[in-house]
C-alpha positions, 0 to 999 in steps of 0.5 A: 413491222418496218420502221424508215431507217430515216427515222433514226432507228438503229439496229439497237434501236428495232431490236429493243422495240422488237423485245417490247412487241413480243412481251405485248404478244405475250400479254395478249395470249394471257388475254390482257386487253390493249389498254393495260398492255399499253400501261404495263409497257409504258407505250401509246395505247394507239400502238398497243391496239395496232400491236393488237390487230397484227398479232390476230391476223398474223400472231407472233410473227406479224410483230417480228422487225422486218428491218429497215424499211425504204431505200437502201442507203447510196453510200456503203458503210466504208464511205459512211465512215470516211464521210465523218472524218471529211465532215469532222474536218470542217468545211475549211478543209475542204475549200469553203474558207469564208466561214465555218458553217456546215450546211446541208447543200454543202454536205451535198457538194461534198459527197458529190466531190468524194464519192461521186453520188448525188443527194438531195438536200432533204436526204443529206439532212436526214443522212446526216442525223442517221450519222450522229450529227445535229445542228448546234451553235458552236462553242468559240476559241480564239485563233492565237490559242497556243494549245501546247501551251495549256496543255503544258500548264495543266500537266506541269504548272497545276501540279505545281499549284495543287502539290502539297508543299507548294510555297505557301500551302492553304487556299488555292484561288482563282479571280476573275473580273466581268463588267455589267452595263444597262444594256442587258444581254440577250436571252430566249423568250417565248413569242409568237411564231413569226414576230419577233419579241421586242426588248427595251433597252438604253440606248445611252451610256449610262456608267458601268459596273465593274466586278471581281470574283475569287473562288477560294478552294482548298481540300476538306473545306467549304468552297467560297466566293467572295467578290467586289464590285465597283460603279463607274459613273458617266464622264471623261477622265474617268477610269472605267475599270479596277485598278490594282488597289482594287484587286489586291483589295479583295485579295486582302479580304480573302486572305482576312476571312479563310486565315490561311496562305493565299495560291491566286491565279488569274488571267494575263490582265495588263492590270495583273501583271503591272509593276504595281501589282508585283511590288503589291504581290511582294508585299505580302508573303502569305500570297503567291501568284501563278498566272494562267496561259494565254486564251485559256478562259476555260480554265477559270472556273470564275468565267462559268460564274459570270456565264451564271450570272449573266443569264439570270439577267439576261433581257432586263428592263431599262433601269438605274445603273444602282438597281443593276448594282442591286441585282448583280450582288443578289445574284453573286450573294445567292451562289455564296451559299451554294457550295455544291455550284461552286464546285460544279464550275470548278469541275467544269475547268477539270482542274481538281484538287487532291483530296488528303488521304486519311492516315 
């Protein structure tokens, strides 16, 4: 049997579907009907009674794998794999510099550039599944990200945050803040093919919701979230944001709750790093603040919080800005008594901390 190597299937792939038709031939030796080889073997009962016919024209090696079947592939394998490393470059690098997008007229251009062989869009297409690649919205990452920098962090300062004797020992906290608006954001739905579904939502400003998180860890103990969340009305004047006091706040109530020191970090907030905030910070010595690097919100397992949050609200109705307050402490409320959440976003930063050894 031949299988199109357009279809996806590697060698791995034909053998093991080889070693499935020879213990179906097995099976209808022992005169095992279709219907029950299909079930025994956990495939189609359409390719069991195929298997079937083959088997008695043929016998056994009419279920062999004749390899791939079509046309031979125009690239050999050296070009294949000079085509991923031209591919992983991006299209940048290769002069489509307005935009960031591989497309498969372009991946045409290119191996008609490199390799001087011409493909159709169709067979780009499915070279390019053959070659591991499928297309998906890419993740961001802002261009003044200084890599260096938080790979300096991860190594030297984290070390630092986690050791055993840093400063003042006990929790170890990460905080973050998120606004909400009556302007939900937008979410998957289901709708017919070709119409587009239609959300409903306000078009005035309406006041905002102002939220801070804080993900409190320490090795042996349960992970806690704690949060504080603020409305800000419509009007001039009026801030739209936390203040220090704000911060701090939650800070001294986390502080109330665990009993224990305090190590914060947190995100270069113009707020975070006022002089307001260092005289508060000095104020108490059971905290101590560690900031984290420019543009590094992976690094912030509060950030996947919001991520969370945010999709479970994800094309809300129009309503009252003290029906979204409503909704966005339920949210935060139900993750509070999921520890093990918790700590699948913390390991998502891949910062963890060193659990103590028994003596």
């Amino acid at each position: 049997m031949g299988y199109a190597d357009g279809g996806g299937l590697t060698a791995t792939g034909r053998l093991r579907r080889e070693t499935v038709r020879m213990q179906a031939a097995e099976l209808f030796e022992q005169r095992v009907k279709p219907p029950e080889v299909a079930r025994r073997l956990r495939v189609s009962v359409k390719s069991a009674y195929q298997w079937h016919q083959l088997w008695r024209e043929g016998g056994v090696d009419a279920l062999n794998s004749r390899g791939p079947g079509g046309s031979p592939c125009r690239l050999s394998p050296r070009c294949l794999e000079k085509l991923v490393v031209y591919l992983e470059q991006g299209p940048a690098a290769h002069g489509w510099v307005e935009d960031q997008v591989w497309t498969a007229a372009r991946v045409v251009t290119l191996i008609g550039r490199k390799f001087h062989v011409t493909y159709s869009v169709s067979g780009a297409t499915r070279l390019m599944h053959r070659l591991g690649f499928s297309p998906q919205a890419p993740a961001r990452r802002v261009a003044e990200r200084d890599e260096v920098a938080v790979a300096v962090w991860k190594e030297v300062t984290w070390a630092e945050v986690k050791a055993p004797g840093r400063p003042c020992g006990g929790y170890v906290c990460f905080e973050d803040e998120a606004g909400f608006t009556r302007r939900p954001p937008q979410g998957r739905t289901w709708g017919r093919r070709g119409r587009t579904p239609v959300v409903t939502v306000s078009g005035r400003r309406a006041g905002r919701l102002s939220v801070a998180g804080l993900i409190a860890m320490r090795p042996g103990s349960r992970t806690r979230l704690c949060h504080r969340l603020i409305t800000h009305p419509v009007g001039k004047g009026k801030r739209r944001s936390m203040s220090e006091r704000d911060f701090i706040a939650l800070v001294d109530g986390v502080h109330h709750l665990v009993k224990a020191p305090i190590v914060l970090v947190w995100d270069r907030l113009n707020t975070h790093v006022s002089r307001a905030m260092r005289e508060l910070v000095a104020q108490r010595t059971w905290l101590t603040v560690f900031l984290l690097p420019a543009y590094a919100p992976d690094l912030n397992p509060v950030e996947w919080i919001w991520a969370h949050v945010k999709r479970s609200l994800a094309n809300l109705a129009v309503m009252a800005l003290d029906r979204l307050e409503a909704l966005v402490r339920n949210r935060l409320k139900r993750l509070q008594y999921r520890p093990d959440t918790l700590d699948g976003f913390i390991a998502g930063t891949g910062l963890t901390l060193d659990t103590p050894t028994s003596p």
